[in-house]
C-alpha positions in Angstrom: 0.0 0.0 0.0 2.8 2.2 0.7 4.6 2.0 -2.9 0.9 2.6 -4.3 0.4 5.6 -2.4 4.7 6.6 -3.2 3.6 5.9 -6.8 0.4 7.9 -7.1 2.0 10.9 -5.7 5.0 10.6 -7.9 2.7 10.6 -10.9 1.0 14.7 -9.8 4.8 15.9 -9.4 6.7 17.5 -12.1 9.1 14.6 -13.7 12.7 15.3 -12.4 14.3 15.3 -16.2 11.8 18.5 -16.6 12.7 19.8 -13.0 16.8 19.4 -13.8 16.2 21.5 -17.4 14.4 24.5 -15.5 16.7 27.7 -15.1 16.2 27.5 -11.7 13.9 25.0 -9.9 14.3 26.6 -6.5 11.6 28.5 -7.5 8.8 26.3 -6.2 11.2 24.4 -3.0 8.1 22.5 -1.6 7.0 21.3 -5.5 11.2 20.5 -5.6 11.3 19.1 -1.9 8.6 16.5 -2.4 9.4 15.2 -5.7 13.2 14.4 -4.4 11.6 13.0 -1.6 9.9 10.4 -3.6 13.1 9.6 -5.5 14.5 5.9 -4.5 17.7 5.8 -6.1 20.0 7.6 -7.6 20.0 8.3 -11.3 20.5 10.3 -14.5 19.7 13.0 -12.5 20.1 12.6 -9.4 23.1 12.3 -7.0 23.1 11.9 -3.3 26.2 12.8 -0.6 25.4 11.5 3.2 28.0 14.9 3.9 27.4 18.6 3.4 29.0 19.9 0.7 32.0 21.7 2.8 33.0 20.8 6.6 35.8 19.0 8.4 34.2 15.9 7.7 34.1 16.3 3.7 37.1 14.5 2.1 38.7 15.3 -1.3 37.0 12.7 -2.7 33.9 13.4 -2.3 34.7 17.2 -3.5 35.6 16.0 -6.6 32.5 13.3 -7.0 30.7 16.3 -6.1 32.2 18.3 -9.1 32.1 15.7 -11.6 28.8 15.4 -11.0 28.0 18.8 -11.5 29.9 19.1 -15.0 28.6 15.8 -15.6 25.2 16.9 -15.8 26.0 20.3 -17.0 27.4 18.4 -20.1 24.1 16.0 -20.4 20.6 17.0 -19.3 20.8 18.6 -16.4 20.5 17.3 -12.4 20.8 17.9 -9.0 23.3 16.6 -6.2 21.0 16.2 -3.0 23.6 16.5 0.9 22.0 14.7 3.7 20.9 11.4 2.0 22.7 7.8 2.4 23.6 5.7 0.2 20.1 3.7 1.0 18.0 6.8 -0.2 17.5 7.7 4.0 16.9 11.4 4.5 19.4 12.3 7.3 20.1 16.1 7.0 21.8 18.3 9.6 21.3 20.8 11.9 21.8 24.3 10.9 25.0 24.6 12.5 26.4 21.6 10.2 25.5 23.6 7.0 26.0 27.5 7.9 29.8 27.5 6.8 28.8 26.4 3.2 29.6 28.8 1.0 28.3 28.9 -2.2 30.5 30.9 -4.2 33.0 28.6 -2.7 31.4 26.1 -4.5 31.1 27.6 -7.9 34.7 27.9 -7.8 35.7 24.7 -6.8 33.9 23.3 -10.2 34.5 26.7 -12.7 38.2 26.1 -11.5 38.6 23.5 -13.5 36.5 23.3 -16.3 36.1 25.6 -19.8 34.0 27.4 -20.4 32.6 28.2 -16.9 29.2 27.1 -15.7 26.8 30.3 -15.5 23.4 28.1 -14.6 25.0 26.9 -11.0 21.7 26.7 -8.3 22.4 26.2 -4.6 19.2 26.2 -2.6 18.3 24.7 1.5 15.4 22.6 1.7 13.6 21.6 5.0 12.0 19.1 6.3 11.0 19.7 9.9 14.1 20.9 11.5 16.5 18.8 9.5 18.2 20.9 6.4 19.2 19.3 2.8 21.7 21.5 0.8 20.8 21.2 -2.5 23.2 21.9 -5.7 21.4 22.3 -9.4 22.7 22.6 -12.5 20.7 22.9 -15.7 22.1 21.5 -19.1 24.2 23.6 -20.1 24.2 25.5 -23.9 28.0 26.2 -23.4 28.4 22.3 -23.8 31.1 20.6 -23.6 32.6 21.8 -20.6 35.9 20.4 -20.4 38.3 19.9 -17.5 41.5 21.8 -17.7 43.0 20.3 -14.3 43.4 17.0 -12.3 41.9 16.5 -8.9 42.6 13.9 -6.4 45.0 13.3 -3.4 47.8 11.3 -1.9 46.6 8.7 0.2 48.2 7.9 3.3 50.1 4.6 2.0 51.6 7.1 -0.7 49.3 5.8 -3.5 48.1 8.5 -5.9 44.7 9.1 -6.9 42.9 10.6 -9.6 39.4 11.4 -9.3 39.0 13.9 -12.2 41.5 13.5 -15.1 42.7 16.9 -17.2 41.1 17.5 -20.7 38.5 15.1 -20.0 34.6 15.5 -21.1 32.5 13.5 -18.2 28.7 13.0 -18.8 25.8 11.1 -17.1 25.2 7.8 -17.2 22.1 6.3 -15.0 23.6 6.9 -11.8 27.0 6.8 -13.0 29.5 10.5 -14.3 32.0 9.2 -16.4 34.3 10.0 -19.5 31.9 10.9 -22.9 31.8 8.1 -25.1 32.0 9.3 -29.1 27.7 9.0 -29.1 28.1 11.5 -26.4 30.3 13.5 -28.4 28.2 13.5 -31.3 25.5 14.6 -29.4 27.3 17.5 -28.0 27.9 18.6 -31.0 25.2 18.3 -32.5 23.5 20.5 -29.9 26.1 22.7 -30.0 25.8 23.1 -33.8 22.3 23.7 -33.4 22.7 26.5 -30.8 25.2 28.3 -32.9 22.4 28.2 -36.1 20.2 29.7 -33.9 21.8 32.6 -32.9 23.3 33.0 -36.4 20.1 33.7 -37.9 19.2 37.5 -38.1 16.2 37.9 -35.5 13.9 40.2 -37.9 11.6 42.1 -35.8 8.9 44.7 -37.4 9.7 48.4 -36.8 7.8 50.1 -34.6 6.9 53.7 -36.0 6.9 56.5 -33.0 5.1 59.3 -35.1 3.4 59.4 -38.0 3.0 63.3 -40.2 1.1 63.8 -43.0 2.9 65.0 -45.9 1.9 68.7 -46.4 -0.2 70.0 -49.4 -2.0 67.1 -49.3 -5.8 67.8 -51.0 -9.0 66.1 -50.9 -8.8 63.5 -53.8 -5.2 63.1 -53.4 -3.3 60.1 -52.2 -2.4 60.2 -48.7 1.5 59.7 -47.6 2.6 59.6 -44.4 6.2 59.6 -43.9 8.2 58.4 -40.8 12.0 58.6 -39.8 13.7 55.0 -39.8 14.8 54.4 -36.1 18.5 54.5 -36.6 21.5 56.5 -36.4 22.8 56.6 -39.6 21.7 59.7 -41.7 22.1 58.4 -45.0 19.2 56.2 -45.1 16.4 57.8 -46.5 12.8 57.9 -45.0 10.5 55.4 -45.5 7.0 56.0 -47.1 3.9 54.7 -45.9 1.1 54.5 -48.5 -2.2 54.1 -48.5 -2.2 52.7 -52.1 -0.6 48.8 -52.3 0.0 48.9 -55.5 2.8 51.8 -55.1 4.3 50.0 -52.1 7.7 48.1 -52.2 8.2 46.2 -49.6 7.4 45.9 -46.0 9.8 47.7 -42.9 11.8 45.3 -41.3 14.6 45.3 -38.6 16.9 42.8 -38.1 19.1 42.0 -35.0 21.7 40.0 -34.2 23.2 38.9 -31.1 26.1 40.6 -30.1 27.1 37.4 -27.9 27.4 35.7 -30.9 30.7 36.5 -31.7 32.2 36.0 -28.1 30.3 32.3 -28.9 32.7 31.3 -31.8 35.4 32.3 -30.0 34.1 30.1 -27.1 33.9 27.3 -30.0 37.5 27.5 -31.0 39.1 27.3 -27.4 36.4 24.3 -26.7 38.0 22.8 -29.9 41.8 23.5 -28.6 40.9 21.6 -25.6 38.9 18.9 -27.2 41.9 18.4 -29.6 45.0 18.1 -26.9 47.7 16.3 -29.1 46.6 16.9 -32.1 46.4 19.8 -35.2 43.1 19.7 -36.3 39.5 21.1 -35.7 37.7 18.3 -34.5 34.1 20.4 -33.9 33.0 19.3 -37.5 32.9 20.6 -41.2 29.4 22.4 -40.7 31.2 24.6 -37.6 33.7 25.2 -39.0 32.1 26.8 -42.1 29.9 28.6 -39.8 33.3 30.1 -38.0 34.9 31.0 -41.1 31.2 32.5 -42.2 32.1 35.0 -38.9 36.0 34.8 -39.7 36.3 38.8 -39.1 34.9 38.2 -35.6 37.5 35.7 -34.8 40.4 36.8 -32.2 43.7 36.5 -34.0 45.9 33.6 -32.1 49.0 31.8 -34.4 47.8 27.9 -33.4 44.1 29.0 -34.0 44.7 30.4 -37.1 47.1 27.7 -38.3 45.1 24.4 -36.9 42.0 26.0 -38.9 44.7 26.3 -41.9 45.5 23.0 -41.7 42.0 21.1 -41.5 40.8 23.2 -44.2 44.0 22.2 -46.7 44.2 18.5 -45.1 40.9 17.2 -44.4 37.6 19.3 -45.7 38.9 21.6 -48.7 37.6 24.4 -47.5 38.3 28.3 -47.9 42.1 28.8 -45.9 43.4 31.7 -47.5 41.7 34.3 -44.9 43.5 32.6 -41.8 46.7 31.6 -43.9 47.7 35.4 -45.2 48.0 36.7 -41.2 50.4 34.0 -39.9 54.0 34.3 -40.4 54.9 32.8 -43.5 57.4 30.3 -42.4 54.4 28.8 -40.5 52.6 28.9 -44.0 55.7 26.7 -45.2 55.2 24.1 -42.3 51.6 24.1 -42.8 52.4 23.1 -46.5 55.0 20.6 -46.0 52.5 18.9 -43.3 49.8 18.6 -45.8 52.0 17.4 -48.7 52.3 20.5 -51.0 55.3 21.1 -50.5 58.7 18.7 -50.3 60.5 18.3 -46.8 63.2 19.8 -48.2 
């Protein structure tokens, strides 16, 4: 009778994939509280520690399961890591003197210390249940996917025996229950998403213009055509006022605005260093041929670095025969003879 009843109320909450997606679920705490309560084991997303998240009793190890977690479901669909709970699923919680030294922005450091890019979507909220308190850390899934580890974490143990808990240049995902390296269908899917965020905000946002006045033209008589005329809401004096007619068939067009992000532009630079991380070891862009014509489609946007320039040099020549000349006239030109020579088209000597 108890599982029905667990069951039937599990069914009226919010499902926790939709919960770990939101922006920021501590929103609605009790709607949050009740459907981790009904949660028996850990899962895709859903991690529990039996310690708060900082404290004398909180060992490396647990820090760092605690951050791969967090970038784990930051690179796959989001999740929350729950402090207070067991291994068994038993709601323990502390007191508030156990939890009043956790610090937050300590926290966000701990993980953005070691990843690129940062996470920005971080949630730390305190849930209650009668006077016991349940830290709660949230992450959504993330749009600057993959975040990639730039630093190893783990610790000397006391037989001298060295750890690792978090390798360096790694990509960690979720699995079930489980945060572990990305496998290449993770990759794929990563980039895919990724490629599918950066068509988004490549496409000019066109917007109708909003007109503030309208005047009617002077001199206009009964009998006559009426034309009202209205400034263009813009700074640039050269464009001419725009018409608005009463009579379709004189009318050219209709007023549009268009926008574009101005983020954007940071964004494919964010691409390139994911790609220089993602590629340790090896000269190549390894993002795809459809990103990297939408880079070079935004090449004047692109910050000038030597290795960027020449790894995007090189994959276009080597792999995807793709437009090079833009990155390959502003490196120094005996990089332009090692690019050749690397590529075959030119002799080692």
């Amino acid at each position: 009778m108890k599982r029905s009843t667990s069951r039937g109320a599990k069914a009226k909450l919010p499902s926790l994939s939709l919960l770990a997606r939101l922006a920021n679920p501590f929103d609605e705490p009790e709607i949050l509280r009740q459907r981790l309560r009904v949660e028996t084991t850990e899962s895709k997303h859903l991690e529990w520690k039996v310690t708060p998240p900082f404290g004398p009793s909180v060992t490396a190890r647990t820090k760092s399961r605690m951050t791969k977690a967090l970038i784990s479901f930051a690179n796959t669909d989001g999740g929350f890591v729950v402090f207070g709970i067991d291994q068994h699923g038993k709601w323990l919680g502390f007191v508030e003197e156990e939890v009043k030294g956790t610090d937050f922005a300590m926290i966000a450091e701990l993980v953005n210390g070691c990843i690129n890019p940062e996470l920005s979507g971080l949630n730390y909220g305190l849930l209650r249940e009668g006077p016991r308190l349940f830290p709660v850390l949230h992450v959504p899934p993330s749009p600057a996917m993959p975040h990639v580890t730039t630093k190893e974490m783990g610790e000397r143990l006391p037989d001298g025996q060295q750890v690792i808990y978090i390798q360096r240049h790694a990509v960690y995902c979720r699995y079930s229950a489980k945060s572990d390296l990305a496998t290449a269908a993770q990759y794929s899917r990563i980039i895919t998403q990724r490629t599918e965020m950066l068509r988004s905000e490549m496409l000019r946002r066109v917007k109708e213009v909003s007109v503030p006045t309208l005047v009617s033209a002077a001199g206009m008589g009964s009998g006559q055509k009426t034309i009202l005329r209205v400034s263009q809401v813009t700074d640039d004096k050269t464009i001419p006022a725009i018409r608005i007619m009463r009579d379709a068939a004189e009318s050219s067009g209709i007023v549009m605005h268009e926008e574009i992000s101005e983020g954007l532009f940071e964004e494919i630079n964010n691409v390139l260093e994911t790609n220089r991380l993602l590629a340790v070891g090896e000269r190549g862009f390894v993002l795809g041929d459809e990103i990297y014509y939408r880079v070079y489609a935004e090449r004047q946007h692109v910050r000038f670095s030597p290795v960027t320039f020449a790894v995007l040099s090189k994959t276009a020549l080597e792999r995807i025969y793709a437009p090079s000349f833009f990155w390959l006239l502003q490196i120094h030109p005996s990089a332009i003879v090692e690019l050749m020579r690397a590529v075959g088209l030119l002799p080692e000597s």
